[in-house]
C-alpha atoms as one frame of an Amber mdcrd trajectory, in Angstrom:
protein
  71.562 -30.384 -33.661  69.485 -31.832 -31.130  70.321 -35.200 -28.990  68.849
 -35.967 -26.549  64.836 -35.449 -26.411  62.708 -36.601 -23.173  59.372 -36.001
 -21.970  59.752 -35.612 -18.221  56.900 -36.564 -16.229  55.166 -33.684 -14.311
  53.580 -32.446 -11.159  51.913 -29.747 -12.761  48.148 -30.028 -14.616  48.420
 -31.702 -18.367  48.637 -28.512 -20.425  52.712 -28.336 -18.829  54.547 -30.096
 -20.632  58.488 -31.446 -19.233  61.028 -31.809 -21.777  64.772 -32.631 -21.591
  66.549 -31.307 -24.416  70.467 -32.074 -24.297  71.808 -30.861 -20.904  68.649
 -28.128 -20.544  64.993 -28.296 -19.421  61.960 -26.407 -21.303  58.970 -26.202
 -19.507  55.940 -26.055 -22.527  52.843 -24.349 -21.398  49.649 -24.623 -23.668
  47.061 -21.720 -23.335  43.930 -21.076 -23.893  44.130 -17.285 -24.919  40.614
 -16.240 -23.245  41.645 -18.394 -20.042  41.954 -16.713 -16.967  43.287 -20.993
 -15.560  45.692 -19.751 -18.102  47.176 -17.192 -17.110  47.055 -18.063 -13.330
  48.757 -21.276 -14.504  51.347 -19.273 -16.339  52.357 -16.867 -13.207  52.618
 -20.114 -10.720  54.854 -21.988 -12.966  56.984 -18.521 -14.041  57.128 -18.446
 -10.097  57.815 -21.801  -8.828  60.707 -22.323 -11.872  62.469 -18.834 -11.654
  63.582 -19.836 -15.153  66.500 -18.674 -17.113  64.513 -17.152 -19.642  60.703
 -17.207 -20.726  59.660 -17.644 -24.107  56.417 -16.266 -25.575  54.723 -17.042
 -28.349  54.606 -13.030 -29.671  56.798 -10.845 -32.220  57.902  -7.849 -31.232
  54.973  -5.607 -32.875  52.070  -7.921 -31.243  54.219  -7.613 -28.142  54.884
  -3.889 -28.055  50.718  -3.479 -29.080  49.743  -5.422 -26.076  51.812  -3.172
 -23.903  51.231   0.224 -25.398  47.759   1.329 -24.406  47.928   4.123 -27.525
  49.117   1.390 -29.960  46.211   2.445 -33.088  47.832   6.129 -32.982  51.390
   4.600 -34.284  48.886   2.581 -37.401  49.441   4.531 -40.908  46.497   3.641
 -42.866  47.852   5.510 -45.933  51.191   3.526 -45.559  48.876   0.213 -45.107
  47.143   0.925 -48.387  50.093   1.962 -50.343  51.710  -1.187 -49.675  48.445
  -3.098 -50.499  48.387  -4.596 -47.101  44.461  -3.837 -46.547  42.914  -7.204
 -46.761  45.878  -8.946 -44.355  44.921  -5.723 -42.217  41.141  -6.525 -42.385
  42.049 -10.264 -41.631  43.989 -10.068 -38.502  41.492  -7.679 -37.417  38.647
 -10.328 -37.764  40.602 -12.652 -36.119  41.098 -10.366 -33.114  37.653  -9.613
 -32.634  37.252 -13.287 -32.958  38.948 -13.909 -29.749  37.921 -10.538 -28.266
  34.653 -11.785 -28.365  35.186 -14.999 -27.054  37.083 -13.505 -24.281  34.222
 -11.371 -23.361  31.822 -14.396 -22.349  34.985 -15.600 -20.606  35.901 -13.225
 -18.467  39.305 -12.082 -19.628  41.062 -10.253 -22.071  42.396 -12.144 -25.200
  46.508 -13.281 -24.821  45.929 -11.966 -21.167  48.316 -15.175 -20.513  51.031
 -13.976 -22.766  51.104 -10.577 -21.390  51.188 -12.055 -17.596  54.051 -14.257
 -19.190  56.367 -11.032 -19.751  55.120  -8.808 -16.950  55.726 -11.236 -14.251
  59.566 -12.057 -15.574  59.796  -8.956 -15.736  58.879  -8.672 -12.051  61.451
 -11.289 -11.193  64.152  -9.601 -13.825  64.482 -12.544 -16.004  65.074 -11.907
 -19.401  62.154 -12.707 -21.877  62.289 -14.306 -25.375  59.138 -13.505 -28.113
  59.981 -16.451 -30.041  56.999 -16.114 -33.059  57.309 -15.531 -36.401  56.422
 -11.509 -37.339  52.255 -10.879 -37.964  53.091  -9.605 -41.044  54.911 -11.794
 -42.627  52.467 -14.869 -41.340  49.264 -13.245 -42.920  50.957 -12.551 -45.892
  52.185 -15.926 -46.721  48.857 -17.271 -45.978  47.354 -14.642 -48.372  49.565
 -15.467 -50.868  49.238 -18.610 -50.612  45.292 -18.742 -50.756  43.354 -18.766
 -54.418  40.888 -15.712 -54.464  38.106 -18.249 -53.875  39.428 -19.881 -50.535
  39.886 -16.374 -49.743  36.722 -15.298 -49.614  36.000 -18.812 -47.998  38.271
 -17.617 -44.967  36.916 -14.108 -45.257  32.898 -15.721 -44.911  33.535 -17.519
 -42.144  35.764 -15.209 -39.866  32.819 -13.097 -40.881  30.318 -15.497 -39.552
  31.599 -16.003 -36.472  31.394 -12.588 -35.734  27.805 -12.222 -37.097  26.836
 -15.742 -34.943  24.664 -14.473 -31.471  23.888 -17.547 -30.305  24.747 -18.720
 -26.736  27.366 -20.890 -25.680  26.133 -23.015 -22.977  28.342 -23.439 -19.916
  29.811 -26.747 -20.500  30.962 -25.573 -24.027  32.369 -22.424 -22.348  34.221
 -24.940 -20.000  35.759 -26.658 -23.101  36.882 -23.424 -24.226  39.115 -22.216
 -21.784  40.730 -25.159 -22.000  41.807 -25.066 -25.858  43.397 -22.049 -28.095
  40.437 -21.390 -29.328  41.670 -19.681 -32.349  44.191 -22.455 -33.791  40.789
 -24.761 -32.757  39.163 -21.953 -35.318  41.601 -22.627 -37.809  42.077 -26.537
 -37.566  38.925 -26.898 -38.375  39.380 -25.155 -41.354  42.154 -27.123 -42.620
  40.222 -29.804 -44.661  39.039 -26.732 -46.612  42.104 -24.551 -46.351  44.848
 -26.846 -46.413  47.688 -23.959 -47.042  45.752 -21.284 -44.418  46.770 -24.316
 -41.813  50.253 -24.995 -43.055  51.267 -21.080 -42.952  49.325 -20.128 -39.783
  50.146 -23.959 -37.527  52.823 -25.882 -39.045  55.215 -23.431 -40.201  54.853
 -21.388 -37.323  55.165 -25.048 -34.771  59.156 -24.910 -36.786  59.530 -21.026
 -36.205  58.667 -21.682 -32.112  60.189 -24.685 -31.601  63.635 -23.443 -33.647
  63.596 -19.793 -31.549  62.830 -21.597 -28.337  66.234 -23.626 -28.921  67.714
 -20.637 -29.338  66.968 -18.646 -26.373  69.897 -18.560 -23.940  69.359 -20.264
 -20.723  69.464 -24.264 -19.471  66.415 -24.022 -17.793  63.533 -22.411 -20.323
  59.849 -21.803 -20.087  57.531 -21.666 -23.283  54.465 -20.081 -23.297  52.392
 -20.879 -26.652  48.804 -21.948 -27.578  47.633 -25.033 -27.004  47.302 -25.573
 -30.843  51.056 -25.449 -31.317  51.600 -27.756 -28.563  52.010 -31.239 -30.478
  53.786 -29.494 -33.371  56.397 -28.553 -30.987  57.071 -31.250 -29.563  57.394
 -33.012 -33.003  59.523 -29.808 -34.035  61.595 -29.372 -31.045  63.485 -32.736
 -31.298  64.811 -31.704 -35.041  66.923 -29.373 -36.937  65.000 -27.000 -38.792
  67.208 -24.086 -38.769  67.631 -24.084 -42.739  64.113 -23.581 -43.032  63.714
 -20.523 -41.000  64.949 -18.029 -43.993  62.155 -19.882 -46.057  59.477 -19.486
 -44.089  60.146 -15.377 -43.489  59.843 -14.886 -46.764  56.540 -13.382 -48.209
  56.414 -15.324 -52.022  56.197 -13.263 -54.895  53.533 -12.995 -56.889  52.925
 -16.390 -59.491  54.199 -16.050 -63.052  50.802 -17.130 -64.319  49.036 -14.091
 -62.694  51.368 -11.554 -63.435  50.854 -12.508 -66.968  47.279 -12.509 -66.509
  47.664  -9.100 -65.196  49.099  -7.836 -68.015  47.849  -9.813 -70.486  43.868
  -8.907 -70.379  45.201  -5.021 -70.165  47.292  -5.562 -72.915  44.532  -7.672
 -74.731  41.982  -4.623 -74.524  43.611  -2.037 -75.735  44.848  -4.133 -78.399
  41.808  -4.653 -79.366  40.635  -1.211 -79.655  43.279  -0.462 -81.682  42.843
  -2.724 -83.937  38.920  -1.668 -84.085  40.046   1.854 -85.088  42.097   0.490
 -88.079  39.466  -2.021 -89.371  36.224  -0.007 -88.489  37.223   3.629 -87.984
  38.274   5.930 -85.009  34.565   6.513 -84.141  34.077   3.134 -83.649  37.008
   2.446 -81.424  36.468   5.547 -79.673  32.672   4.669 -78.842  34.413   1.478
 -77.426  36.646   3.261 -75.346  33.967   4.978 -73.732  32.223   1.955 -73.179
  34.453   0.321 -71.483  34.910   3.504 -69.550  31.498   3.822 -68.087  31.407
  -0.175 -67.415  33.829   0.459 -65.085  33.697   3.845 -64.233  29.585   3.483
 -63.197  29.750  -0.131 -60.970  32.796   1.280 -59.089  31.087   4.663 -58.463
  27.746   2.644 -57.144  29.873   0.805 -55.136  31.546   3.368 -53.258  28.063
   4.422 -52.687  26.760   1.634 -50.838  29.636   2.368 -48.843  28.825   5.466
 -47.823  32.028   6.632 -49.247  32.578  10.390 -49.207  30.844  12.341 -52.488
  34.801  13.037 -53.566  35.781   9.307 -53.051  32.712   8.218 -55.483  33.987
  10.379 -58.268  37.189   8.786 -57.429  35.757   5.783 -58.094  34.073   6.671
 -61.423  37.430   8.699 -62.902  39.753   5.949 -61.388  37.834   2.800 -62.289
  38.759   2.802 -66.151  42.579   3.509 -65.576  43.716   1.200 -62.756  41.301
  -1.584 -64.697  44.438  -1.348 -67.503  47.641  -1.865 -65.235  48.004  -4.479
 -62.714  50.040  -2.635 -60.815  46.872  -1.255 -58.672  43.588  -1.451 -58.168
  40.806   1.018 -57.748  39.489  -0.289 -54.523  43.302   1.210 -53.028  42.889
   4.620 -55.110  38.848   4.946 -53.552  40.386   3.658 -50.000  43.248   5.909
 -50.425  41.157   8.822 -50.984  38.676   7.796 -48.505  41.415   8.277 -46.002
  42.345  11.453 -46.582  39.297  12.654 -46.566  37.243  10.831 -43.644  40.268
   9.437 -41.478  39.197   6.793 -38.516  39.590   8.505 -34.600  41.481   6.513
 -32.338  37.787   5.431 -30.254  37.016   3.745 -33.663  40.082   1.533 -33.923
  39.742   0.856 -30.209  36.133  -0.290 -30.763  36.332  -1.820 -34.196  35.968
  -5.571 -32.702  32.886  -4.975 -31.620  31.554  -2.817 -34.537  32.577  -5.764
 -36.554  29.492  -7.806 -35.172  26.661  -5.692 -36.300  25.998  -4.704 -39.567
  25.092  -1.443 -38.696  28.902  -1.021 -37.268  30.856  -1.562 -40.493  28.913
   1.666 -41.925  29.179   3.767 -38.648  32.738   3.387 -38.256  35.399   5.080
 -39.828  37.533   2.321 -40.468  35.130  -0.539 -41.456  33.615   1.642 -44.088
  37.536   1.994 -45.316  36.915  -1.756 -46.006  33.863  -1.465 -47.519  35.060
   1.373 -49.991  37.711  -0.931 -50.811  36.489  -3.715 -51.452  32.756  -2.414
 -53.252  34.601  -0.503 -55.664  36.652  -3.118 -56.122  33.989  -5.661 -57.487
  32.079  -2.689 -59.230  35.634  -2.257 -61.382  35.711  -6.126 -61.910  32.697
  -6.352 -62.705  33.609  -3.584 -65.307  36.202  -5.629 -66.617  33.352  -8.791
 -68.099  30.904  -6.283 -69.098  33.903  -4.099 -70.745  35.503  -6.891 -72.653
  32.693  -8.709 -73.784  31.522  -5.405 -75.215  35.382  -4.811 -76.774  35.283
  -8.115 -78.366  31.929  -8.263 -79.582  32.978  -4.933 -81.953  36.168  -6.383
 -82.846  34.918  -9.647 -84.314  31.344  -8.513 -84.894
């Protein structure tokens, strides 16, 4: 438990931030993370403090990607897709190429500050914390937390901002290495996208403030975003520690869908049973079929569009009617799947995916990308299956 809580005044700018907790002192730095004043700021204060420990605001994979220059060789795409991880994949890649390209018309390499954070204790052998909450786990609670329309929502405009070429002029550039531009990014979003805030700000502001308290030393620095600055220092004077198995743990799926899943399955071939004993096996059969090629046909044009390989498209078509009838998964992972196997992404096109992302041209020349757009294509051709498939089912059961 927390007792004592100060805010120390300071000699250094206003993004350092002096706090007294108990009988230690935690230094809270607020980045920009396409700031070169950031990171300088970060190595004088590292420097001048000669802390006990410094905390970053990084798990251990975004940590041991930012210092491994071959980190897209260690990526399994076909372990990705079998755990249906895809569209959190596709997600924090936007987001990356968000800041990437930010960073560009900055002048410095996006988290630049985080990585000088750990390289220069390292320098001056003091022992380093990564205090955030795992990538995974984040992106996953705020998918699972999101409706399928607010999805797409934060899918358009991630997608926009990539897509957007006009200019920043230099006093808005000025503004932005001031702020973390990508909680900024995502504040802004939270009128729309209330729980895409609360997973990705304000339950990670308890995860840093709770792992900073924890970090062994009496004299700490804390290197996070400017975004999570004011949720720390709400967080950091209270004891959150019960909440920490909580918020780790990815929710399961809702009752209400899983019943849906199984329920409109269940519903159609119900119903064509019940059309073979009231109107004959021909009848039902001829149903069958139909819903087969409403399926089957959208899914296989889809994976066309993408450019998908000639084998993933019959994929598509033969897969399409079969995963439509189990929830457990859908065809855009079978086309995707297949798609990898057969046309696997090079290590140049992960390494050049950000900027790929910002033409349309790029998500059908790379590798990758067009792993997206297999996925989802097919995806919407099989739903889209699923309306013009059912209607057609019920119209012969009741017609």
């Amino acid at each position: 438990m927390v007792n004592t809580l100060s805010f120390e005044s300071n000699t250094y700018p206003p993004d350092v931030h002096r706090i007294a907790l108990e009988n230690r002192t935690l230094l809270l730095i607020g980045t920009a993370h396409v700031s070169q004043e950031s990171v300088d700021l970060v190595k004088e204060v590292i420097n001048n403090e000669k802390p006990d420990c410094v905390c970053i605001e990084l798990d251990e994979k975004r940590y041991r990607a930012m210092r491994e220059k071959e980190q897209w060789q260690s990526l399994d795409l076909k372990e990705v897709i079998k755990k249906k991880h895809l569209s959190t994949l596709l997600v924090s890649l936007l987001m990356a190429s968000y800041q990437k390209k930010l960073g560009a018309k900055l002048g410095v390499t996006p988290g630049a500050e985080l990585l000088t954070a750990a390289t220069t204790a390292e320098d001056m052998g003091i022992p380093i914390s990564l205090c955030d909450r795992e990538i995974r786990i984040t992106l996953r609670r705020a998918w699972k937390s999101t409706s399928f329309f607010k999805k797409s929502y934060l899918l358009a405009s991630l997608l926009a901002t990539l897509f957007d070429t006009s200019e920043i002029e230099a006093q808005d550039l000025e503004e932005l290495k001031k702020k973390d531009v990508l909680s900024e990014l995502l504040s802004e979003m939270g009128t729309a996208l209330p729980s895409i805030k609360k997973v990705l700000i304000d339950e990670r502001d308890i995860y840093l403030a709770e792992k900073i308290k924890a970090s062994e030393g009496s004299r700490l620095v804390a290197v996070v975003g400017a975004g999570h600055i004011e949720g720390i220092k709400q967080k950091i004077g209270e004891d959150n520690r019960h909440m920490l198995d909580e918020i780790q743990t990815i929710p399961p799926a809702s009752k209400l869908w899983k019943v849906a899943g199984w329920g409109i399955p269940l519903l159609i071939i119900g119903a064509i049973f019940a059309i073979g004993f009231m109107k004959g096996a021909k009848i039902a059969g001829a149903s069958f079929v139909f819903w087969s090629l409403a399926h089957g046909i959208p899914a296989a044009i889809g994976a066309m569009i993408a450019l998908a390989h000639p084998y993933t498209t019959l994929g598509a078509f033969a897969a399409a009617p079969f995963t439509s009838l189990t929830p457990v998964i859908g065809a855009g992972y079978v086309t995707a799947f297949i798609q990898v196997m057969l046309r696997p992404p090079v290590v140049r096109e992960f390494e050049t995916v950000s900027n790929d992302m910002a033409t349309i041209n790029g998500w059908w020349k790379n590798k990758l990308l067009r792993i997206f757009l297999v996925f989802f294509l097919t995806g919407i051709g099989s739903a889209i299956g699923t309306w013009v498939g059912g209607y057609h089912v019920v119209k012969n059961l009741i017609g």
